[in-house]
LUMKE-743473 format. One line per field, with one value per residue (C-alpha): x negated, y negated, z. Coordinates in nm, 2 decimals, always signed. Last residue first. Layout:
X c(X,...) .
Y c(Y,...) .
Z c(Z,...) .
// end
This chain:
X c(+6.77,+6.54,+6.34,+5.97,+5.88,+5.64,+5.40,+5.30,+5.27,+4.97,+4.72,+4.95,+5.14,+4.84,+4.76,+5.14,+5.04,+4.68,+4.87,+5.12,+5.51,+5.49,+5.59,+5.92,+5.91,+6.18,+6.11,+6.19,+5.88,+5.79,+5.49,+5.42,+5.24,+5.07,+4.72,+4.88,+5.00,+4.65,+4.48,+4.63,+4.55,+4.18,+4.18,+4.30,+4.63,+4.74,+4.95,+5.02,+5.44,+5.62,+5.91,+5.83,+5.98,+5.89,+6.05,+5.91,+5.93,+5.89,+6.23,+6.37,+6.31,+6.18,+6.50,+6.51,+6.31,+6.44,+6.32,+6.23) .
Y c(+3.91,+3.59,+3.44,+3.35,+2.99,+2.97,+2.57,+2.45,+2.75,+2.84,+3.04,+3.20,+3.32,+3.52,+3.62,+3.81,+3.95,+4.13,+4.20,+4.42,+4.33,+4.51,+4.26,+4.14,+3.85,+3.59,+3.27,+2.93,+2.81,+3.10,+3.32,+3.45,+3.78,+3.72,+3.67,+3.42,+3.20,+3.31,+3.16,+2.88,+2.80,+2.88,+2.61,+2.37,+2.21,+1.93,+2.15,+2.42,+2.34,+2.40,+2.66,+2.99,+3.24,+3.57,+3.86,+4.09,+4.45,+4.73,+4.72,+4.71,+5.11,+5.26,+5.45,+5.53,+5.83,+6.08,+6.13,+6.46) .
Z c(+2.98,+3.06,+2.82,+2.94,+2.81,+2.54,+2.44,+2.78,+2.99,+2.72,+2.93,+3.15,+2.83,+2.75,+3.11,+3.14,+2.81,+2.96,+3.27,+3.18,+3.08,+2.73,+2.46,+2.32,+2.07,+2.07,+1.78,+1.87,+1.66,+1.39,+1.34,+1.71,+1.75,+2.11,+1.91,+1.72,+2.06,+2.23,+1.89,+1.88,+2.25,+2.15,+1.87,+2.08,+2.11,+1.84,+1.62,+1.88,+1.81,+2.14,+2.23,+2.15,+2.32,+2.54,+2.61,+2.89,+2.88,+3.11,+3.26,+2.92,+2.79,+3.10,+3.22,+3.57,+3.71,+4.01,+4.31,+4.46) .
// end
């Protein structure tokens, strides 16, 4: 039987925000809010699933992926 590691960073990805979204669209807004941002050069965490992982696809230009 094998035995489980520790989930609590290897499930996570941290993301920062590097780019104002002044002159982007209104739906690239939207995907920065919608992934929880309120600051520029601010480090959120969020689950590392396919729904975020699209998010920051979306907007390459404006969050960079931080790593650990």
């Amino acid at each position: 039987m094998t035995t489980k590691t520790s989930k609590s960073e290897s499930g996570k990805i941290q993301i920062k925000w590097v780019r104002s979204a002044i002159c982007t669209p209104v739906k690239h807004k939207l995907v920065v809010k919608g992934l929880g941002f309120t600051r520029l050069n601010q480090v959120i965490t969020r689950p590392d699933n396919a729904a975020i992982r699209g998010m920051v696809k979306k907007i390459p230009h404006l969050v960079e992926i931080v790593e650990a």
